[in-house]
C-alpha positions in Angstrom: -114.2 -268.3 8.3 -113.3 -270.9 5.4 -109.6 -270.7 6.2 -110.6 -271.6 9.8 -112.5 -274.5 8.8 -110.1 -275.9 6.9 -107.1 -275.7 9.8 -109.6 -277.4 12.1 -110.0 -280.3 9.6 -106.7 -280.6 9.0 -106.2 -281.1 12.9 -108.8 -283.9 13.0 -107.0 -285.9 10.1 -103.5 -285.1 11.7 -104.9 -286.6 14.9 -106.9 -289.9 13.2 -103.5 -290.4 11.6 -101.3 -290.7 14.4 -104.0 -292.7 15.8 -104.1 -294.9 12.9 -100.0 -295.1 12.7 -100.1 -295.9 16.6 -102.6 -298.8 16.1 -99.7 -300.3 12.7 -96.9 -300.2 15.4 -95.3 -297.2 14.9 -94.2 -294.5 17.2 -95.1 -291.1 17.1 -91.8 -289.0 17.4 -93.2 -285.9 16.1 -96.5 -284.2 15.4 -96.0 -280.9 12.8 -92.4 -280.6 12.8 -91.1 -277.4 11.7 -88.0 -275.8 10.1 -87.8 -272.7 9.0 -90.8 -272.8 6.0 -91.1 -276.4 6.0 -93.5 -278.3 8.1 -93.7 -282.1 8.5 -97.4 -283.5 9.3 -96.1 -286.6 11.4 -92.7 -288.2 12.1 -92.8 -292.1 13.3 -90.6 -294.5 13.7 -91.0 -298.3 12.9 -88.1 -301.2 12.6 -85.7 -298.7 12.8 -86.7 -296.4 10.2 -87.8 -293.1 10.3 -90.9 -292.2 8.4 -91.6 -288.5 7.0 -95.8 -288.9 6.5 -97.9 -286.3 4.5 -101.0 -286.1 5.3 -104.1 -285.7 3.5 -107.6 -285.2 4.7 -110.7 -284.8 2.7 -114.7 -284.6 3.3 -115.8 -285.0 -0.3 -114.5 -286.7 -3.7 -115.4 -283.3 -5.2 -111.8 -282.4 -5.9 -110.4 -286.3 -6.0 -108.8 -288.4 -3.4 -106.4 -286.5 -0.6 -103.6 -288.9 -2.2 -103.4 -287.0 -5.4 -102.9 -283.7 -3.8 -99.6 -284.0 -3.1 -97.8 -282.2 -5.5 -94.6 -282.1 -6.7 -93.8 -278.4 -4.4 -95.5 -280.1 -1.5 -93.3 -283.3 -1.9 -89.8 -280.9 -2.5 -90.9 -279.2 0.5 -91.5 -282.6 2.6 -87.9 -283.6 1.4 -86.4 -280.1 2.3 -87.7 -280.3 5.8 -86.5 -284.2 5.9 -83.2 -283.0 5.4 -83.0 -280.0 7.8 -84.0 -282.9 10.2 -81.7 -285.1 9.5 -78.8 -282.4 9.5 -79.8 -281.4 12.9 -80.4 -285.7 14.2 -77.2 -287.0 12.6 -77.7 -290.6 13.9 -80.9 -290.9 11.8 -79.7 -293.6 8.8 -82.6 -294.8 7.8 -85.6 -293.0 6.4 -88.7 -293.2 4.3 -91.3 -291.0 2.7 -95.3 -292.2 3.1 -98.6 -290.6 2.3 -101.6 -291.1 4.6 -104.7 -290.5 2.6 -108.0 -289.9 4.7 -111.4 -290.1 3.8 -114.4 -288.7 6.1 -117.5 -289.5 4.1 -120.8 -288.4 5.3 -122.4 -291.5 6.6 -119.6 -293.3 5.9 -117.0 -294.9 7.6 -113.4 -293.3 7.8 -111.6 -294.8 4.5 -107.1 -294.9 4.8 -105.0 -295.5 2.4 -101.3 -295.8 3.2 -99.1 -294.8 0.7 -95.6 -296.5 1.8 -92.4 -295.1 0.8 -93.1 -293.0 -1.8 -90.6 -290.7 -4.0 -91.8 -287.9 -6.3 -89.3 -286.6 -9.6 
């Protein structure tokens, strides 16, 4: 029951984030990209580059913002999935990775936060 929960929450932020990169000018390429065991929440394009976006979605403060859940596995995994996509569209040169923090606050109104190129050690 919890697991499903959470799956159907993480839908909702995957959809008001490719809603909220749509409205900044970027277009949605792909929507939960997968290869192998890596899977990439959004890839978008903007001026040329392609952006590789994590995102996080969370209904409380309880356990911090979304933006500090991105560990350093979830970030090694972003990159490994990046690079099985690049490997397979060769004529991608330029890329980027971003975080897309959402917020759904009872009561409150949706809060992003749009962490832009971003690289993890």
């Amino acid at each position: 029951m919890q697991i499903t929960k959470h799956i159907e929450r993480g839908k909702i932020g995957e959809l008001l984030a490719a809603k909220y990169l749509r409205r900044s000018g970027f277009y949605i390429k792909y929507r939960n990209w997968r290869h192998k065991r890596c899977e990439i929440d959004i890839i978008a394009e903007k001026n040329g580059v392609i952006h590789f976006v994590e995102v996080k979605t969370r209904y409380s403060t309880t356990f911090g913002y979304p933006e500090e859940s991105v560990s350093l596995k979830k970030f090694n995994t972003l990159r490994k999935g990046a690079a099985a996509f690049l490997s397979i569209f060769e004529e991608v040169k330029n890329i980027q990775f971003d975080v897309l923090s959402i917020r759904i606050l009872p009561g409150q109104e949706i809060e992003y936060f749009f962490i832009e190129d971003v690289y993890i050690y």
